[in-house]
C-alpha positions in Angstrom: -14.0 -31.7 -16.0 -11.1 -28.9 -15.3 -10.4 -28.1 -11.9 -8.2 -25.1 -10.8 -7.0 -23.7 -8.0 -7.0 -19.8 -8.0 -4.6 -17.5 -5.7 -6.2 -14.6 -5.0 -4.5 -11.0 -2.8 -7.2 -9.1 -1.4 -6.9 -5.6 0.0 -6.2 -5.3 3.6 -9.6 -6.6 6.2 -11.3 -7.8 3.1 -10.4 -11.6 2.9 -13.6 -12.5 5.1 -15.9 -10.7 2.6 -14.2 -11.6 -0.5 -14.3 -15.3 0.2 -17.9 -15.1 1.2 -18.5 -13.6 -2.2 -16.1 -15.8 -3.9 -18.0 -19.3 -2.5 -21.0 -17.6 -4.2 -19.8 -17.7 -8.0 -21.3 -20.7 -9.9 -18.3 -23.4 -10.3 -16.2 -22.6 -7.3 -16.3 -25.3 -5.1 -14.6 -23.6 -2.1 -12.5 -20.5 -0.8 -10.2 -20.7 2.3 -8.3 -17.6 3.7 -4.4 -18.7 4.2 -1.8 -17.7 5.3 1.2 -16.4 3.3 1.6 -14.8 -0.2 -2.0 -14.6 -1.1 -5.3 -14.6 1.3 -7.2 -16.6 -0.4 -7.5 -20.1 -2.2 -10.4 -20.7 -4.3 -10.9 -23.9 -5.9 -13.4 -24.1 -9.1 -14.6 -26.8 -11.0 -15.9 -26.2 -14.5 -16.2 -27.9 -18.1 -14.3 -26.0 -19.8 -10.3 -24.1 -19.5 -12.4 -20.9 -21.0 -14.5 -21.4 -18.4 -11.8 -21.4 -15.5 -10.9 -17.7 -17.5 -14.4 -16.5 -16.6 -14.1 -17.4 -13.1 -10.5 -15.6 -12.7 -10.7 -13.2 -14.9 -13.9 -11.9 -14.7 -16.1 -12.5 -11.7 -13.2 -13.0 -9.1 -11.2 -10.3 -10.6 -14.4 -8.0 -10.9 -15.2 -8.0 -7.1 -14.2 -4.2 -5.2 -11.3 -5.5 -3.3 -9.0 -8.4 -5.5 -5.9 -7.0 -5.8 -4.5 -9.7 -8.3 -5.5 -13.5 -9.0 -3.1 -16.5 -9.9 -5.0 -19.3 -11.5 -3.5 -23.0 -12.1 -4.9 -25.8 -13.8 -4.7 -29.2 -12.2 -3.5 -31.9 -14.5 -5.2 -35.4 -13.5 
């Protein structure tokens, strides 16, 4: 199991939205908006590091609204 936590900047009054939309994608165990560099912390749990990509890349990255995303891969 990989687990990763992805930093995500959202444009400005749309880190409530985005992290309802985020909790939504299949492998992300949670989203919290914080407070400093980046809005929101998403963390995802998948099988695979190609996997995390998808998340990150793809579906977060995809969503009206992401600025950028950071991703890092916990080592356990």
């Amino acid at each position: 199991m990989v687990t990763a936590f992805i930093m995500i900047k959202a444009n400005t009054g749309e880190a409530d939205r985005l992290r309802d939309s985020i909790e939504t994608i299949d492998g992300v165990q949670s989203a919290y908006i914080v407070a400093g560099d980046v809005d929101i912390i998403a963390k995802a749990q998948v099988e695979t590091p190609a996997a995390v990509k998808e998340i990150a890349a793809t579906k977060i990255q995809g969503i009206d609204g992401v600025e950028n995303t950071q991703t890092y891969i916990a080592m356990d």
